[in-house]
Structure formats: structure tokens, C-alpha cells
N, C-alpha and C positions, 0 to 999 in steps of 0.2 A: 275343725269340726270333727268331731268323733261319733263313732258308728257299734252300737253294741247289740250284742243277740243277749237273750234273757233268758232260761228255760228253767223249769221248776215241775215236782210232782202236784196234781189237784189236791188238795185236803178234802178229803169226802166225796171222792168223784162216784159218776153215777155210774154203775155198771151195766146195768142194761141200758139196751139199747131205744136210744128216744127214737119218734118217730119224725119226717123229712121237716115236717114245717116246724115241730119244735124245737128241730136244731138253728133255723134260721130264725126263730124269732129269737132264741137265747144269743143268737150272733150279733142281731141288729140291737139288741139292748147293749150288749158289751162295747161296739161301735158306736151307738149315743153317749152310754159313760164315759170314753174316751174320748170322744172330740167334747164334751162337758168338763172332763178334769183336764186335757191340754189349755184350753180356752182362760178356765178359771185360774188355775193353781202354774203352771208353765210355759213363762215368756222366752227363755232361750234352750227349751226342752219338747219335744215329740214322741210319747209311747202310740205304739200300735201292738196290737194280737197280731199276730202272723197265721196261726195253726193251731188249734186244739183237736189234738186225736188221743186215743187211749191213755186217757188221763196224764199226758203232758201236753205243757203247753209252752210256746215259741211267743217270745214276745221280741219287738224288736224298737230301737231308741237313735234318734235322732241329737244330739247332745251340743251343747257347746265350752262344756266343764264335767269333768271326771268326777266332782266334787255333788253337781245336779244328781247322776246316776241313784247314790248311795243313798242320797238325802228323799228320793220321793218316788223310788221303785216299790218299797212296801205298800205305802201311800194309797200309789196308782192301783195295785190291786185290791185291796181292801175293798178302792172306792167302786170299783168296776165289778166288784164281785165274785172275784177269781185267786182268794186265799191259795199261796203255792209255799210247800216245803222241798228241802233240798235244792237250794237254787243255787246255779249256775250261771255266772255274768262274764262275757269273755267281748273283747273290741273284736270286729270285723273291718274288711272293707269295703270300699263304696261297692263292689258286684256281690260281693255276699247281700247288703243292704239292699239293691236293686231285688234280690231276690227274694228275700222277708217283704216286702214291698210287695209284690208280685203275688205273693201266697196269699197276702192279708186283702189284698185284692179280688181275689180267687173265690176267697173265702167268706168275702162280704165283711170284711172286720172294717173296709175302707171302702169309700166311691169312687178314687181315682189312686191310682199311682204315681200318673204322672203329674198328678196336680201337685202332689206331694213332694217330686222333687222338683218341682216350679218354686215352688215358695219357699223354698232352701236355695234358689238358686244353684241346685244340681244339676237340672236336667242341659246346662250348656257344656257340659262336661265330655258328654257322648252326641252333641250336636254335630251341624253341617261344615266341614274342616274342624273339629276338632283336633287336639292334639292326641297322637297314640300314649296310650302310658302302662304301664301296668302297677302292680301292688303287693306290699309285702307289709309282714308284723313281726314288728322286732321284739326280743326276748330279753329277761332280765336276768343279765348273767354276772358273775363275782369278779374282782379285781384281777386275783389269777388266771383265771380262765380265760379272756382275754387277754393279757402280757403274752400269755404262752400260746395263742392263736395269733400275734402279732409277728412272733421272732418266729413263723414260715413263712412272712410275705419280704426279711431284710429290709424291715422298716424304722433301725434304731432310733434313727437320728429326729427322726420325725413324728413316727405315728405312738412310741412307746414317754413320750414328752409329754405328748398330748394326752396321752393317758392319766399320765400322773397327775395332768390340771384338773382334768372331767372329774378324778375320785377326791382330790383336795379337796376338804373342809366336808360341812355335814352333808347329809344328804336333802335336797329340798323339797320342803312339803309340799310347793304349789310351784310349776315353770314358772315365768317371771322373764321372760326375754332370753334374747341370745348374745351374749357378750362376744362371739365370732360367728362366722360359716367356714365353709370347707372345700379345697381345693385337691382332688385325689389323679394325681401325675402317674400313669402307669400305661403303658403298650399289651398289658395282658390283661383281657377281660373279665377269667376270674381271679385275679389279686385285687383288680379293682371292686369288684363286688363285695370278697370280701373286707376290706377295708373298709367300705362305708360302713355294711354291718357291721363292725366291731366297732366303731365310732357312735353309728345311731343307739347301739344294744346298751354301750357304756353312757351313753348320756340320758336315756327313759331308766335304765337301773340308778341311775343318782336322781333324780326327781328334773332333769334337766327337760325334757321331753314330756307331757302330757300326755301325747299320743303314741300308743305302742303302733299306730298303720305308718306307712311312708310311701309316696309314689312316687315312679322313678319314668323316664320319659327319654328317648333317643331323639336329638335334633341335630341335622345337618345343615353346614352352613348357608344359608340363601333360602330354607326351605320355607314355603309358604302356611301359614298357618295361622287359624285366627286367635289374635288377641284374646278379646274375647274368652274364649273359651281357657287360653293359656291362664287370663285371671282370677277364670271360674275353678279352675285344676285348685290355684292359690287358696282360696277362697274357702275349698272343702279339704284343704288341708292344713285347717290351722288348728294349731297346737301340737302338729308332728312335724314331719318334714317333706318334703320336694329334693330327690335327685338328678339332675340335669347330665344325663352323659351325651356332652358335644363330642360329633364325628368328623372332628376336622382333621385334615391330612397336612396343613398347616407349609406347603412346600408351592404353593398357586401365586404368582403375581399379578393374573390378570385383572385387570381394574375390576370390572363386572361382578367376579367373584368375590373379591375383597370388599366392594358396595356393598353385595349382599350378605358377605361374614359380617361387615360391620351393623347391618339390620338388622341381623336375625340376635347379634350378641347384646343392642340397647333393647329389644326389647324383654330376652332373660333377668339381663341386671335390673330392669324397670322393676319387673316385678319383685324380684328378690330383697330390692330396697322398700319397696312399697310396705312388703308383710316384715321387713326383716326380724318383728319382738312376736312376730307370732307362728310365723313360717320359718325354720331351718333348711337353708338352700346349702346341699353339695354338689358343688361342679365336679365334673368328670373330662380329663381330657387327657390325651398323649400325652407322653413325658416331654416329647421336642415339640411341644408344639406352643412353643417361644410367642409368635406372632399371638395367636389365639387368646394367649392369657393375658398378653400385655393389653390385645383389648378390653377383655375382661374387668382389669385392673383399671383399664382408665373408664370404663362406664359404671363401676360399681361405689365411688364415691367412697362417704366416710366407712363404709361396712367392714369391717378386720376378717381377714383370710387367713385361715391354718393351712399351711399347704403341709400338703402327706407325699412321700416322693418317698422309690424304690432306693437304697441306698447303693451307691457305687464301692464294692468289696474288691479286694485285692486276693492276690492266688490263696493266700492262707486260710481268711474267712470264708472265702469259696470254696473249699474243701473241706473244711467245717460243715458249713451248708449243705454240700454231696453227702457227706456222711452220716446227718441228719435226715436225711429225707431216705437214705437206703434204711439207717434205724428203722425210721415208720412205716417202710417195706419187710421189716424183718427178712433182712436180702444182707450178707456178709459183702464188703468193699474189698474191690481187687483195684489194679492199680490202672486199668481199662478206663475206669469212672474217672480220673485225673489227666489222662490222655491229653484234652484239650485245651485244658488251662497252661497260662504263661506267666510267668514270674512277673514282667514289667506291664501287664494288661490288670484294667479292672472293669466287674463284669456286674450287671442286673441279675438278679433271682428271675427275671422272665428267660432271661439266654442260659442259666444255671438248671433251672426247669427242663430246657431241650437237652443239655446236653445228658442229666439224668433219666429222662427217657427214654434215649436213643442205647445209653447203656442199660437202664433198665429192662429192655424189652428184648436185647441181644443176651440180658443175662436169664431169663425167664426160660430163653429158648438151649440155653446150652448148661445152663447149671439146675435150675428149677425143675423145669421139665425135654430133659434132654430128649426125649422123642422124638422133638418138633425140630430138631437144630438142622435137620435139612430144610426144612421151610422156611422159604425167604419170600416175607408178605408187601416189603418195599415196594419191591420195581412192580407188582402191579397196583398197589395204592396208585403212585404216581402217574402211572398210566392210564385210569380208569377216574383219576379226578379231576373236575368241575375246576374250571377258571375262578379265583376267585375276585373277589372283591363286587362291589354294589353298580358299576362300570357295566359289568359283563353282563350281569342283572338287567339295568336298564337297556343295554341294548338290546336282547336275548327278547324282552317285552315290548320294543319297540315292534310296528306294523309292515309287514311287507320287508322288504331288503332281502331277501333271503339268500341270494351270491353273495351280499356283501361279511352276512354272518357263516356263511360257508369258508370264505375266504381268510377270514378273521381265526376262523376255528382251527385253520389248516395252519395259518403261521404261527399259534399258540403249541398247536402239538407238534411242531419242527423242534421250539425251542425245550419242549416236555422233555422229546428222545436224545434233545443234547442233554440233559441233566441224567437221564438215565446211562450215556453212553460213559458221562464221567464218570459218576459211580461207580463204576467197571474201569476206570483205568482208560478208556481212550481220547485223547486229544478231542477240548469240543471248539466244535466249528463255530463262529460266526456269518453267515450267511450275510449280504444284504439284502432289506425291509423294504426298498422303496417300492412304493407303491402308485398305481394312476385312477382314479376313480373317474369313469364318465355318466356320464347321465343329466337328463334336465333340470332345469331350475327347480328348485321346490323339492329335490327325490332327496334332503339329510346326508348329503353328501356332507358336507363342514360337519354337523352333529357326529355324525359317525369317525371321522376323522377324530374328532376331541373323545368322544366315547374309546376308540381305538387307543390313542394315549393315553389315557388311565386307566383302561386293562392294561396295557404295558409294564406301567409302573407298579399298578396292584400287584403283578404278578414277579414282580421283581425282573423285568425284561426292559427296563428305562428307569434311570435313575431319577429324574423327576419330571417326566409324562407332561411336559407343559405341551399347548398346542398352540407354537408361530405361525399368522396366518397371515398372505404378502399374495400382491398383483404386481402384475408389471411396475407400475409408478413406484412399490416398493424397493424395487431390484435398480431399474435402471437409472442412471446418474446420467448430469448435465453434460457432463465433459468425457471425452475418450481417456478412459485408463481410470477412472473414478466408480464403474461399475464393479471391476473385481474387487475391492474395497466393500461397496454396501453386500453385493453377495456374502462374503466373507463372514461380515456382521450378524447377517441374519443367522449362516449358519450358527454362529458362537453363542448366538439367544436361544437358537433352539438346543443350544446344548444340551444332553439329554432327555430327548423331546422330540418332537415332532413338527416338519418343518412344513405346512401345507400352502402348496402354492398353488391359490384360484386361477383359472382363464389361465393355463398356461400357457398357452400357443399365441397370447396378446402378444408374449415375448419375440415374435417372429412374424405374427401373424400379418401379409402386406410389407412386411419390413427385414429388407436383404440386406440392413447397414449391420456396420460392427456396433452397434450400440446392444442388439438382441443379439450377436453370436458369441461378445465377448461376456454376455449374463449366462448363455448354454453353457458356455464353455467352461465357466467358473462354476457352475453348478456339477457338473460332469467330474471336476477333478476336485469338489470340496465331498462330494457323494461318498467318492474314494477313500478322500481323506480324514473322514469321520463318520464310515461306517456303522462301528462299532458304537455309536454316540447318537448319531441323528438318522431319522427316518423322515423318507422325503415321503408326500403324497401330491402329487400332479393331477389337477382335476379341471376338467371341462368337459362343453359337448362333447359329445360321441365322434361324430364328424370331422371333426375339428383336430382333435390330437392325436392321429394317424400321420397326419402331415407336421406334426411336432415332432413326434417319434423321428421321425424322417429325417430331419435338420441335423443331428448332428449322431453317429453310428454307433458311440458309446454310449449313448442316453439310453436305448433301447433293452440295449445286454446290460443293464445294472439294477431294472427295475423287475422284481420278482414276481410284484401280483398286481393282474387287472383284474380290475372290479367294478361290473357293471349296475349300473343303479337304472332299475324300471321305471317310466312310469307306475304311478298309483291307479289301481283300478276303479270303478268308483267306487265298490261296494268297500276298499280299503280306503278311501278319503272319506267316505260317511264314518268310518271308524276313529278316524283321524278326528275328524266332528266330535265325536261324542267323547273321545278324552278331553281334547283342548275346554270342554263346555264342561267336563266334568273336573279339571284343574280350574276352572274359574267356578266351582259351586254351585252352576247351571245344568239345567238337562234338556235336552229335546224333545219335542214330542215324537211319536210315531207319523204321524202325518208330516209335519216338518222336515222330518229326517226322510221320507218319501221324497220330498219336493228338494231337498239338496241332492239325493241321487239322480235325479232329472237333470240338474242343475251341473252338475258334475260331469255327466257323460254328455253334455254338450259341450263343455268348456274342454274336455279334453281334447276337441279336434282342431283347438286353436292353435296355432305355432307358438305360442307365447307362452300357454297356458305354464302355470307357476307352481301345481304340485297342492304340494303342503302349505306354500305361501297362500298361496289361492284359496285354502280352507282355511285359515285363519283370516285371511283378507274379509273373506263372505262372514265370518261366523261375527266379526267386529264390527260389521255392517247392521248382520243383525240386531248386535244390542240397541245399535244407535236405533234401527226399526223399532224397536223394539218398546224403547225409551219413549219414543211420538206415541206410538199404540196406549200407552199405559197413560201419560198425561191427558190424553182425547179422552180415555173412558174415565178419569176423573179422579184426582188423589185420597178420597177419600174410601175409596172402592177398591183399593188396590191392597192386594192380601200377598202376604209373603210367597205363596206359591207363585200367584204372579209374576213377583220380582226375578226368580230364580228358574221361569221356564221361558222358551222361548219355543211362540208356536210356527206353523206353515206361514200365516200373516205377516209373522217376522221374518220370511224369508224372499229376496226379491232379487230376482236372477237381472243380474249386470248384462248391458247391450253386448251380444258376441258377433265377432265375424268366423262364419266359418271358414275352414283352411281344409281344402277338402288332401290336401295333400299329407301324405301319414307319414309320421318321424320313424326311425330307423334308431332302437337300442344298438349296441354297439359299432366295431369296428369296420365300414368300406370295401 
């Protein structure tokens, strides 16, 4: 679907100035001719006025062929009565169009907006879970200009092939299909960018592309998101293209995730095969990310994939490269810039990138502008920067924990000041990580844990951040001398990773045999022995793993950080409430959300009471309430808002006992 602005001078506009009502009667005529010449004269076409002020006028077009535009733009004003010279036709996209929409609305050229993109079925596009996307307009640019915008991303082997196919033979008068899609392999976010653009810019400049708009969308593996809407994106983009940049990290075994990678990747491909002669889909993914693509590849059927891939160069073309890119510095090459290349190594243009930076930036300051060559801006970047990756993010947004993100922050900036200390030449230390987390059922103890391991890994402080998670029955074995064995194993899974052992004190707890001292035991001297590798987290009640602690004398001196998890208060478990309802496309009402803080600060005096569990337990509760309510009042009666709120009625506080005796955060 394509989206055009129209703008043009009036032929004989009036100068003076009319007076209130006869500007809107001259509106409401222009607005009847126009829903008369759509009706009449255009089945897969929609003009509307947007704006008439000082003798210009903003038209805007609903299209579904480039071809419609030309053929009955004169037409439509003739007919409407708004003769324009010097026109101007340029494609937009769908939020520019929302916004001619908008005006035209404003301005009484239309009655509804939204009805308008009801009936294009646009308006699912910016609905309830839609998908994020954003939007861009590609350019028509010449054969050269692009080759020589290719050989700076070290794309021979691949992207400059590809080239040569897009400008083979003539150029076409009308799209007509897509004889492939496109698969763009890159670690650096703008090589990848730019690459699609030069792929999409090279195939609308050969007649391959209809659409100069393209919408480009960020999904992670498992994320939830409606169909639906993912269709609708397809839908308003046909005749351009759909770029899909998957954020997979591609290094996860856990069943659950890999469920959800494989969800979230049939339902991409679904679509991409659905529109494939109308829609151009490029996938975006990691260079390594092997697993990801091979799904890809098995859910996308007969569709042909161009893959585009960074080329792997040896020390010579990589210095070619460095010396290219100081060129476009106008910056003279000293022999600084070659420092870290090796003869028998071969390297990506994204690691070719760094290391011309790191020279670029030290040459700026002593050759450029030697003023500055005392200033060394390094070690405080390093020092003053944010965690990264999307890990730290979600926890950072998570409710409440606040020791536990304290904690978390302090063993990130231990590992900051070893990377600074190297810097400088001093020997960097390895510390041991292990950790004990206590707190009630329900307070994200395990979430945090897993959150915990992939800042690890984001941050390059665990080489793959998986998080092992084991009970007693995991550990101990049947037979005496069979336990140092399974211990052993767990550690070697959590190999670079995260080793989280629930109810740790099961291991002992009531039980003075060797079956629980020779699991301590093995745990104590594998802790030792693969420090540098695995991080332990030891989690139970409060209560409880003091007397763990206790069991054996080296347990205690190895683990670095406690970390106590509070209860939830209630006014943080009604919050708790309104994400969980707000990840499921539901909302609460105010009076509901009243009656679960009632609900709440009674439940917390229970000994049992479950936390988070607890607020998800009720809020599940609710729908099923929720469900009876809506059937009684009758299916006929039942309006979308309905479906999607849940009120106080649907809220019914579970039989409690109370426990008047009050739990104890931390340590005895």
C-alpha cells in the first residue's frame, strides 16, 4: 500500500479573505466531491484535502499502484474544483499519512479519521499489542554510488554480486514479484542498516520495488505480540518492503526459550511467505547466530534467501581497509594504525572499525590537535558507563528489589575497576561471584538470578550466562561416592554460567548423613575450582541458610554477596497487578485495584503468602471471574472493552488464615 502527499499552487486563488462560514461551506462541498469522485471513479484509490491555507493546497492519497496516482490526480481536482499548478507528488509514510488524516479531519475535508484507516485496515497497525516498527524512504540512486557505498561495509563476496543481479537487464516498468528476499549477517548495527538501504535503494532504482516507504521492526525471541497486527504491518506494506531485525543472542539451550525462538520465528516466516510477490522481507540477524537462521531456513519453505555477510579479510586487505577509512578522515597512516593486526588472523570490518577508532581518536589528540594530548577521556567513559545490554534494562524496570540491584551494581563496578586497572598495566584480579539470595516465595529470586546471568554475559563477564537451576534431588545420588559425580556435572553445564541452587539447606537440612556433606563438600572445592567460570547463587528462606552457612567453614568465606529479597508491599504487588494485566492486554480498574490492595495486605500476614506468585495466582483467578460475569450478562452485550477490563466484581479475595506471627527478612 503506498502513501502520497500532493501539494500544488491554487489557479486563481482568492485573496481576500472570505468570511467563517464561507470557508466551511466551500470545505463541505470539496468534502462531498471527494467522497462522490472516490465512490464513483476509484476502487483501489482514496484522495482527501488535508489543508488549504494561503493559496496552497495539501492533498493526500491512499493508493494501491503508483500507476493509479498519475492516472487520476488531475481528474480528482478538476472534479472537486481545486485546479492546482506547480505540483508536487512525493510517497510518505503511514505517520506522515496519519497526520494528513488528522489535518483533513480538522479541517472538515473528512468525518472520521479513524474510520478511514478502518477501512484500509490500518488502524490494527497502532492497536492493542501491536508491533513497534518504525519507517524510512528509500532513494533512487545510480549503479556506482552504491558499489562504492558497499566496498565500506567488506561486503565482496556477497553484497557487491548481488548488485550486479538487481541492475542486470532493463529496468522495470511495473514490480511484478520478488524472485528472492534477504538475509543481512552483521554484529554491527550500522553496517546492517546500511546494507539493507543499499539493497532496498538498488531494487526501487531498477523498477524492482513499487514502494520508495519500508518498515523495519525489532523482535526478540519469545516476544509476545499480536498477529494480527504483525499481518496488518504486511498488509500496509505492500509493494515496498518489511525489515525484520531478530535480536537473538543465539548461545541459550534452555528448552523454554528455544519453544519460544521457535514461535516467534513461524510466525515471521508465515507471514513473509504469505505476501512474498508483494511484500519484500529482510531478515536481520547476528553473524553467529547459526541456530536462529537455521530456523529461519526450515520455516521459510520454497522462498530463496540472498544472504549478505561481512567478509572475513586477512592482514593485507585489512590494512587496505585502515587505510581507507583514515583516507575519508583525511588523517595521514602511521604505523600505530597496523599495531594490532596479525599475519595468521582474519578479521570483520566491525573489529577493523574498533581498532580504527581507538587509533583514530589517540591520533586526533596528539597529531590533529595536540592541545588535548594530555587529556585522557577513556578511564572516565568506562567509569561513568551504564551496564549494558536489555538484561540490565529489564531488571533496572523490574518492582521493588532494590538490595538486590544494589548488589548487582556493586559486582559490575568491581569488574569496571579491573578493566581500568588493566589498562594501566596492573595484574586484574578475579574475585569469586558466588552468591546467596534469601527471601520468600514469590520475591524473583530465580528471575533475578537469570536476569543476573545475562548482564554477565552482555557485559562480557561470562562467556555464555546460561542459568543451571538444581535442588537437592538434582545433586544427590542413590549410592555413596555417586554424588561427587552429579555435582561435578552440574558444574560442567553451568560452564560459563550460572549455577543456581534452590532450598539449599534441603542439602542438609534434618540430614547429618554423608549423602548431603559429601554434595557440600563437592560444591566447596568445584567453587574453587571453577571460579573463574561458574557463579554459584544459593537461595532460600532467610531462616534457614544461616544454619547452611554453618555446615561446612569454607562455604561461607567463598561467597561474596548476600542478597536479601523483601517482601512485596502491597502498594508494590498492585503494581505488580497492573503490569502482569498489562502484558496480557488487560487493565484494571481503579476500584478493582482498590479491592486487590485490601486483598493484598491481608494475605501478606499469612506464613505461606507467595509474593508475586500470589498476584498472578489472583489476577488468573480473575479472568476465569471474569469469564462467568461476562457469559451471565449475555454474549451479545459484550463489547471489546469489556473483554479487556477486569473490574472489582472480578475480584474475590481467597479464604485466608491469618498468621498473626511476623516473618523475619534476613539473617538470625
Amino acid at each position: 500500500m503506498l502513501f502520497y502527499k500532493i501539494q500544488g499552487v491554487m489557479i486563481n486563488a482568492v485573496v481576500e479573505e472570505e468570511d467563517r462560514r464561507a470557508r466551511r461551506e466551500a470545505r463541505r462541498k470539496i468534502a462531498t466531491k471527494s467522497e462522490m469522485f472516490n465512490t464513483q471513479y476509484c476502487k483501489n484509490v482514496f484522495y482527501f484535502v488535508s489543508d488549504s491555507s494561503e493559496g496552497v493546497v495539501t492533498i493526500g492519497v491512499i493508493s494501491n499502484s503508483v500507476l493509479t496516482i498519475s492516472n487520476y490526480v488531475h481528474r480528482y481536482l478538476n472534479y472537486i474544483g481545486l485546479p492546482l499548478r506547480d505540483l508536487t507528488i512525493s510517497e510518505v509514510t503511514f505517520s506522515n499519512l496519519k497526520s494528513l488524516l488528522n489535518s483533513s479531519h480538522c479541517e472538515d475535508y473528512i468525518d472520521d479519521d479513524d474510520a478511514i484507516l478502518e477501512k484500509y485496515n490500518l488502524d490494527k497497525i497502532d492497536g492493542r499489542q501491536s508491533v513497534e516498527y518504525g519507517e524510512n524512504i528509500s532513494v533512487s540512486r545510480d549503479k556506482p554510488t552504491l558499489v562504492s557505498l558497499s566496498e565500506k561495509y567488506l561486503m565482496n563476496e556477497t553484497l557487491l554480486p548481488e548488485l550486479e543481479r538487481i541492475y542486470a537487464g532493463k529496468k522495470q516498468s511495473k514490480a511484478s514479484g520478488h524472485p528472492v528476499h534477504y538475509m543481512v549477517q552483521t554484529d554491527d548495527r550500522e553496517t546492517r542498516r546500511e546494507v539493507y538501504k543499499i539493497v532496498l535503494d538498488a531494487l526501487y532504482s531498477n523498477g524492482r520495488l513499487e514502494s520508495q516507504r519500508y518498515t523495519y521492526c525489532d523482535i526478540r525471541p519469545g516476544e509476545q505480540f499480536s498477529t494480527m497486527s504483525y499481518d496488518a504491518l504486511y498488509q500496509a506494506s505492500i509493494g515496498g518492503a518489511v525489515v525484520v531485525r531478530y535480536l537473538d543472542n543465539d548461545d541459550r539451550d534452555d528448552v523454554d526459550v528455544a519453544f519460544g525462538d521457535t514461535g516467534t520465528v513461524e510466525i515471521l516466516c508465515e507471514a513473509a511467505k504469505r505476501y512474498r510477490n508483494e511484500v519484500l522481507t529482510v531478515f536481520c540477524l547476528s553473524r553467529e547466530c547459526s541456530k536462529a537462521k537455521d530456523r529461519f531456513f526450515e520455516n521459510l519453505g520454497s522462498i530463496s534467501i540472498v544472504e549478505l555477510k561481512e567478509d572475513l579479510v586477512k592482514a593485507d586487505r585489512a590494512k587496505e581497509y585502515l587505510v581507507s577509512m583514515a583516507k575519508g578522515k583525511h588523517v595521514r597512516v602511521d604505523k600505530k594504525l597496523f599495531v594490532k593486526l596479525e599475519e595468521d588472523k582474519t578479521y570483520l570490518a566491525t573489529e577493523l572499525k574498533g581498532f580504527f577508532e581507538e587509533w583514530y581518536n589517540g591520533k586526533l589528540r596528539s597529531a590533529v590537535y595536540p592541545q588535548y594530548s594530555c587529556i585522557t577521556a577513556a578511564e572516565q567513559t568506562i567509569a561513568t558507563s551504564k551496564p549494558k545490554g536489555s538484561a540490565y534494562s529489564e531488571l533496572d524496570e523490574m518492582i521493588g528489589l532494590e538490595e538486590a540491584k544494589k548488589v548487582i551494581n556493586k559486582a559490575l563496578n568491581y569488574y569496571k575497576m579491573q578493566k581500568l586497572f588493566r589498562d594501566r598495566g596492573i595484574k586484574e584480579d578475579h574475585p569469586a561471584m558466588h552468591m546467596i539470595f534469601t527471601g520468600n516465595p514469590g520475591t524473583a529470586k530465580t528471575t533475578v538470578a537469570r536476569l543476573f546471568a545475562q548482564i554477565m554475559r552482555e557485559n562480557n563477564l561470562l562467556s555464555k550466562g546460561q542459568l543451571v537451576e538444581v535442588g537437592r534431588g538434582d545433586l544427590i545420588a542413590k549410592y555413596v561416592g555417586w554424588t561427587a559425580q552429579t555435582v561435578q556435572s552440574k558444574f560442567k553445564a553451568a560452564k560459563g554460567g550460572v549455577l543456581f541452587i534452590d532450598e539449599a539447606y534441603s542439602l542438609v537440612d534434618d540430614r547429618d548423613g554423608c549423602f548431603g556433606d559429601e554434595a557440600i563438600n563437592t560444591i566447596v572445592q568445584e567453587m574453587e575450582n571453577h571460579r573463574e567460570e561458574v557463579i554459584v547463587i544459593f537461595a532460600g528462606y532467610p531462616d534457614k541458610m544461616e544454619g547452611f552457612l554453618n555446615k561446612n567453614p569454607g562455604l561461607r568465606s567463598r561467597i561474596a554477596f548476600h542478597v536479601p529479597f523483601a517482601d512485596y508491599s502491597s502498594q508494590e504487588l498492585c503494581r505488580i497487578a497492573g503490569l502482569i494485566a498489562r502484558g496480557s492486554g488487560m487493565t484494571i480498574t481503579s476500584e478493582a485495584m482498590s479491592k486487590l490492595e485490601s486483598i493484598f495486605e491481608v494475605a501478606r500476614s499469612q506464613s505461606d503468602f507467595g509474593n508475586g506468585r500470589y498476584v498472578r495466582n489472583i489476577f488468573e483467578q480473575s479472568k476465569m471471574n471474569q469469564a462467568s460475569r461476562l457469559l451471565e450478562k449475555g454474549f451479545e452485550s459484550i463489547t471489546e472493552r469489556d473483554v479487556f477490563t477486569l473490574t472489582a466484581d472480578d475480584i474475590i479475595a481467597p479464604p485466608v488464615t491469618r498468621d498473626t506471627q511476623k516473618r523475619k527478612i534476613g539473617f538470625c
